[in-house]
C-alpha positions, 0 to 999 in steps of 0.5 A: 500500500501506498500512502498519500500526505497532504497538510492542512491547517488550524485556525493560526495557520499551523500547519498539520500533515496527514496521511490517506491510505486505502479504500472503502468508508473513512476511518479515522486513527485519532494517534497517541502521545507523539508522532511521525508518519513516515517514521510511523509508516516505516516501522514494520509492525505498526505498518502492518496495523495500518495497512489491516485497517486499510484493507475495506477501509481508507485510514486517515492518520494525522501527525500533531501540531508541532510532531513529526512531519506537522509543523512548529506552533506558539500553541501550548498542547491542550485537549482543544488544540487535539480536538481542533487538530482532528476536526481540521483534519475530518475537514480536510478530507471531506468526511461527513461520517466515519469511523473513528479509533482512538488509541492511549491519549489518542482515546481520550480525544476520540471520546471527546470529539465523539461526545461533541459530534454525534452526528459524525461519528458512525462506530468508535473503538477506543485501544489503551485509553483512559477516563481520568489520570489521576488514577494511573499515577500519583502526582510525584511520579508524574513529575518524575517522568515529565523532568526526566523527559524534559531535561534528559530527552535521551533517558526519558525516551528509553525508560518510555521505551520500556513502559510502553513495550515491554515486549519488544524485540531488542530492534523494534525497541530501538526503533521507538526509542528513535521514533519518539526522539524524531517526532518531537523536541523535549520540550513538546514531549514533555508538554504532550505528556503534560496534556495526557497527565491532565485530562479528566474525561469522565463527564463526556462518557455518558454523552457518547451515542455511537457504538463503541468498542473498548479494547485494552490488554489484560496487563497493559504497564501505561493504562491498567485495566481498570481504566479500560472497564471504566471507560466501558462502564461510562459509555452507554452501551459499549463493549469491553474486549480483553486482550492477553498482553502487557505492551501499550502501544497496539502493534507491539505483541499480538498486533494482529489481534487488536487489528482482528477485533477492530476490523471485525467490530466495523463489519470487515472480515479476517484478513487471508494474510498478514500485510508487510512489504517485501524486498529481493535479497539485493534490495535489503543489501542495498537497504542495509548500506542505505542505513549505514549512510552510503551514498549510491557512488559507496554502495556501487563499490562496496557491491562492485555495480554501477552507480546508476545500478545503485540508485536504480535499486534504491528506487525500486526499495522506495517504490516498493515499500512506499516510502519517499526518503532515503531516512526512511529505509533507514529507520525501516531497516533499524526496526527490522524490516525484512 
């Protein structure tokens, strides 16, 4: 699959990127903590997430102001800047209705927007989410992590790393901990969290109309739980699905089960296999030399090729993997692409 990015902007002239991928009726990926659409895109198990959603759907994912590849803002990160970012974003795209999937502080923000747009909103899945943050963490640990993160961007993303997917493999891990550094300055980390530590949703809960479907991991170490039961007992009608598992980020551990449940819940059926690009065996050499930081004329003769032999190959790894930059096959090849 191939994805498409545009931008659009909010009502200061902030710019805001987005990425269109797929077919069929409009889903919306309301994302979590911090963002990076191609270094997203580039990560072969959260790929293969989006590209199963995608498949009867066209999945729609946006980057933050002032992550990834949206653009700088004076705007302090607050739950009306994600609602504006979103609205701004289902304009753009000319979506009337659809579907919308909220995951880790990304459910909060689809529930908020759920509440306020019920017309527009036809079925909702929330993954990871909570109802009120003051139950996940007293207020000293809290602090603790926006320090770390503020004044030691490095270490805090480590530890992030280590909350957020416990059971990542030693590359994919890496990969992570790249991607948050990548998506976001210390500064708008930390404000990002910020946000998360601060919201309190519980009294738009009971205002939900749409279906929804509450997904969380029996052992998630981000968002217990509770906060998934919470946020089922609160929404008037909505289902509660338990998931074996201890990562918060969905596409880490059994990635393919959360993507069976939301395509099942909107109505789509099982895949008949897994989605994840492929390249030949000299196209991952190629891409391996790529991430080593070899220019064509130095992987012509590190491989004894031409240089236009070279940059031929390099193409045709883009092409296939869909990606528009050589950091890309980078950050692809760092997370254990095959």
């Amino acid at each position: 699959m191939q994805q498409r990015i545009a931008t659009t902007t909010l009502s200061d002239g902030s710019r805001i990127a987005y990425a269109v991928v797929g077919r069929g009726p409009v889903l919306v990926h309301a994302p979590g903590w911090l963002t990076h659409l191609e270094m997203s895109w580039a990560t072969p198990p959260e790929r293969a997430l989006y590209e199963s959603l995608a498949q009867g759907r066209t999945l729609v994912r946006y980057d933050k102001a002032g992550c990834g590849l949206s653009g700088s803002t004076e705007r302090l990160p607050s739950l009306e800047l994600e609602l504006e970012t979103l609205g701004a974003v289902v304009r753009a795209v000319g979506a009337a209705g659809f579907d919308l999937f909220g995951a880790s502080l990304g459910a909060a923000v689809a529930t908020a927007w759920a509440a306020e747009h019920p017309a527009h909103v036809a079925r909702l899945v929330l993954y990871g989410g909570w109802a009120r943050v003051a139950d996940l963490a007293t207020g000293q640990v809290r602090e603790h992590v926006l320090g770390l993160i503020a004044e030691h961007w490095g270490l805090g993303s480590d530890v992030l790393g280590n909350i957020f997917a416990p059971d990542a493999d030693a590359a994919t891990r890496t990969a992570f901990v790249r991607y948050q550094r990548e998506a976001a300055t210390p500064e708008t980390a930390s404000a990002m969290l910020g946000v998360a530590y601060d919201l309190d949703i519980t009294a738009l809960l009971a205002k939900v109309e749409a279906p929804t479907l509450v997904l969380h991991r029996e052992q998630d170490r981000a968002a217990p739980l509770e906060q998934g039961r919470a946020l089922a007992a609160g929404i008037p009608g909505a289902r509660l699905e338990v998931l074996a598992g201890r990562d918060h980020l969905p596409y880490i551990g059994d990635g393919e089960s959360i993507a069976l449940a939301i395509r099942r819940f909107l109505g789509l059926p099982p895949l008949r296999t897994v989605p994840g690009a492929k390249v030949t065996r000299r196209q991952y050499e190629v891409a391996q030399l790529v991430a080593q930081g070899l220019t064509n004329s130095d992987i012509a003769g590190r491989l004894g090729i031409s240089e236009r032999t070279a940059e031929s190959h390099v193409e045709r790894i883009r092409d296939r993997l869909g990606f528009r930059s050589r950091s890309q096959i980078a950050a692809w090849i760092v997370a254990g692409g095959r």
